[in-house]
C-alpha positions as a printed Julia matrix, in Angstrom:
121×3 Matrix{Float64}:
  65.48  113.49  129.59
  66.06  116.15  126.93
  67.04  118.58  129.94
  69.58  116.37  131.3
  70.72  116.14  127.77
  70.93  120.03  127.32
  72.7   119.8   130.91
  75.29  117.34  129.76
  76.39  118.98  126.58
  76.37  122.14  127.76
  78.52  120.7   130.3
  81.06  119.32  128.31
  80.98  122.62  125.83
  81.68  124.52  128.71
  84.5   122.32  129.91
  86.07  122.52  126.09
  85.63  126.51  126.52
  87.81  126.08  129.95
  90.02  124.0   128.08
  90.59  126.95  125.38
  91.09  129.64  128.27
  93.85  127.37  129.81
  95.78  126.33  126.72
  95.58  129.68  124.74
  95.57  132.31  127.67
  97.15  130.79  131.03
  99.39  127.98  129.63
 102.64  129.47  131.42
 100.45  129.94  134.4
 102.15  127.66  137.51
  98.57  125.96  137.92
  97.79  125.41  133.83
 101.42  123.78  134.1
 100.64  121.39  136.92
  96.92  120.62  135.2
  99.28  119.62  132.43
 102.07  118.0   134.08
 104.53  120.8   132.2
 107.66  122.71  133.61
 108.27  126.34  132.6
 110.75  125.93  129.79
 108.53  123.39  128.29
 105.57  125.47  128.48
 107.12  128.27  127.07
 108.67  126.47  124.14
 105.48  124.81  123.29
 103.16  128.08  124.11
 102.27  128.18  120.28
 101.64  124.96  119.81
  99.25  124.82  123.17
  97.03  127.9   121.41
  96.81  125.99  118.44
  95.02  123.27  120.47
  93.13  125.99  122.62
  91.63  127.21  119.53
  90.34  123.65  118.39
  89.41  123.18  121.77
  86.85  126.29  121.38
  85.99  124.72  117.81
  84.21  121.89  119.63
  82.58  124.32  122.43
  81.26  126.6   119.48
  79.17  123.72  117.72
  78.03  122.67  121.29
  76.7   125.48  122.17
  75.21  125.87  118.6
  73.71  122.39  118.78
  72.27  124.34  122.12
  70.65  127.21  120.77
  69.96  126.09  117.03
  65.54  126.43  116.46
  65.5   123.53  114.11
  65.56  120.18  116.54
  66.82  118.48  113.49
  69.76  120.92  112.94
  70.56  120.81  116.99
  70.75  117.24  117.3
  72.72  116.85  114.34
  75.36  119.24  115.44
  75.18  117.46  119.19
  76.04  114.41  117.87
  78.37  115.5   115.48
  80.32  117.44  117.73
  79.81  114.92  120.81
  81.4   112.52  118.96
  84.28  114.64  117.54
  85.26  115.43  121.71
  85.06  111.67  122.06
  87.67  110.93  119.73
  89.42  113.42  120.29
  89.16  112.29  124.21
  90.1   109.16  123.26
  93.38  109.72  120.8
  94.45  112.08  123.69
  94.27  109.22  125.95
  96.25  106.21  123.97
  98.92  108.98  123.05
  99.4   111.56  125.37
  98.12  110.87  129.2
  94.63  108.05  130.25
  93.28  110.69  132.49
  92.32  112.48  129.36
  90.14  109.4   128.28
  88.4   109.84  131.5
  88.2   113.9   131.7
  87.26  114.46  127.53
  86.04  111.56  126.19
  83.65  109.92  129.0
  81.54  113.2   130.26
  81.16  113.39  125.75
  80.09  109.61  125.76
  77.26  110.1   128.77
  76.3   113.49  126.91
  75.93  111.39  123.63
  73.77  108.63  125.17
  71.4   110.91  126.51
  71.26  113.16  123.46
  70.3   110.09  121.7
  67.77  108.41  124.03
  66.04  111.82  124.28
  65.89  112.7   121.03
C-alpha cells in the first residue's frame, strides 16, 4: 500500500509540474490554448496572469515531491497530506468557478492519492 501511495502522489506532483510547464512556458502554444479552451488574444493578454498560476502550480509539486523524499515518515506524511489536500481544494474551487473537468483532472487523482496516503500510513 505505501508504494501505491508513493505512486499516486508522485503522480499527481508530477501532473502539477506539467501544469507549471504549460501555464508559465507554452501558454500561447496552439495546443496549451486548446487544453485551456483559450484563443490567441486571450492568451496573450492573460500570459502574466497564467505564470502566476504556473508558479503556484509548481508550489504544490515542490511539497509533493518533498513529502516524497523527506527521511522523517512523520515529516513526509505531514507534507503529503498537507499538500494533497491543498491540490484538492484547489481542484475543487477550479471546478465550481472556472470549468468541472478541473474537479475531475486536479482534485480527484489528489483525493485517491490522499486515501491511500492515509490508509498506508
Amino acid at each position: 500500500m505505501q508504494l501505491l501511495s508513493t505512486i499516486l502522489v508522485a503522480l499527481v506532483a508530477i501532473e502539477h509540474l506539467y501544469i507549471l510547464a504549460l501555464e508559465m512556458l507554452l501558454w500561447t502554444k496552439p495546443s496549451t490554448m486548446k487544453t485551456f479552451g483559450i484563443k490567441p488574444e486571450e492568451a496573450e493578454s492573460m500570459k502574466t496572469l497564467a505564470a502566476n498560476q504556473g508558479l503556484y502550480n509548481g508550489f504544490l509539486s515542490a511539497g509533493l515531491f518533498y513529502g516524497l523524499i523527506a527521511s522523517l515518515p512523520d515529516v513526509a506524511f505531514q507534507f503529503k497530506v498537507f499538500f494533497l489536500i491543498c491540490v484538492i481544494v484547489a481542484g475543487v474551487y477550479g471546478g465550481i468557478t472556472v470549468k468541472p473537468r478541473i474537479a475531475i483532472v486536479q482534485a480527484l487523482p489528489a483525493l485517491i492519492a490522499l486515501i491511500v496516503t492515509i490508509i498506508a500510513f
